[in-house]
C-alpha positions in Angstrom: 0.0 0.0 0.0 3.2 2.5 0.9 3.7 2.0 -2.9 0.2 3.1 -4.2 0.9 6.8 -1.7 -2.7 5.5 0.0 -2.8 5.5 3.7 -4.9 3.3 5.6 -8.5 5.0 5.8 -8.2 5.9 2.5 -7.0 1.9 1.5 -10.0 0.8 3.3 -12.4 3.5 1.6 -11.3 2.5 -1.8 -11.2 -0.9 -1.0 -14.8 -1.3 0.0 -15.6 0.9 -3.4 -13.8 -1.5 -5.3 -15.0 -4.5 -3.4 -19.0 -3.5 -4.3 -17.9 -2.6 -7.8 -16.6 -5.9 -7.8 -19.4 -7.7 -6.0 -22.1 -5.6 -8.3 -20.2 -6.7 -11.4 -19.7 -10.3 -10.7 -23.3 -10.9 -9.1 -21.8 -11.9 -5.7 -23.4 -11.3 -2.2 -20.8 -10.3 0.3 -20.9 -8.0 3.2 -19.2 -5.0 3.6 -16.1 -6.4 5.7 -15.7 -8.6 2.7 -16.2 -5.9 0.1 -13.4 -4.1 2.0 -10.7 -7.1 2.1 -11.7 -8.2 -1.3 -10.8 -4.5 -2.4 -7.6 -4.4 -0.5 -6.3 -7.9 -1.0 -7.6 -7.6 -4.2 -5.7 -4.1 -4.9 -2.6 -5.8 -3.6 -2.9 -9.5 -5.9 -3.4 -7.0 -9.0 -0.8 -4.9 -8.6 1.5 -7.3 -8.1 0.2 -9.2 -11.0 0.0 -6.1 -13.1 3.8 -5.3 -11.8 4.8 -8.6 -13.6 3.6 -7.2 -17.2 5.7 -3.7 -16.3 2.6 -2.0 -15.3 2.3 0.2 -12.3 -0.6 1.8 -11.4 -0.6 4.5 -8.2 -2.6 6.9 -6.3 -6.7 6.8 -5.2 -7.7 6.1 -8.8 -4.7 3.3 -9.6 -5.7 2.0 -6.2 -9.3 1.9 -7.4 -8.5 0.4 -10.5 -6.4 -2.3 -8.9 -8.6 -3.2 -6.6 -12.0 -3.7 -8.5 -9.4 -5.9 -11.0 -8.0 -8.4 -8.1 -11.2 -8.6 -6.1 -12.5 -9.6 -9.3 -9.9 -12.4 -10.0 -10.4 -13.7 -5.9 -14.4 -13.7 -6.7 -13.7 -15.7 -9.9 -11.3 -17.9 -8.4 -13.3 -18.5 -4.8 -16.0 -19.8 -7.2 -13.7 -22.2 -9.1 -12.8 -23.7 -5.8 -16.5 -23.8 -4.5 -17.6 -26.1 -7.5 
């Protein structure tokens, strides 16, 4: 998160916005505890993923970006493991 320059209320607000966006796009039902770790965990899992291809994404609207991508990917995968 030190790299993204978000601190932690902020990784938490965008992480719950890119959690629902997330949860909204996938049709998932999660809380909002999950939206937020889904949106942080998932911010974290993208960019590192994203790091791999040489691209780096920063600030509230890289975070935001990041986020709604991995929390994506966990909600995809969780389901593949579920079946």
């Amino acid at each position: 998160m030190q790299d993204a320059q978000v601190g932690w209320i902020a990784a938490i607000i965008i992480g719950g916005i890119a959690g629902w966006l997330a949860e909204r796009f996938m049709n998932s039902n999660m809380g909002v505890l999950m939206n937020i770790l889904l949106g942080i965990v998932g911010a974290i899992v993208a960019n590192a993923l994203l790091s791999v291809f040489g691209i780096v994404l920063g600030g509230w609207i890289g975070y935001l970006i990041a986020g709604f991508i991995g929390a994506c990917i966990l909600i995809a995968i969780g389901r593949a493991f579920r079946r």
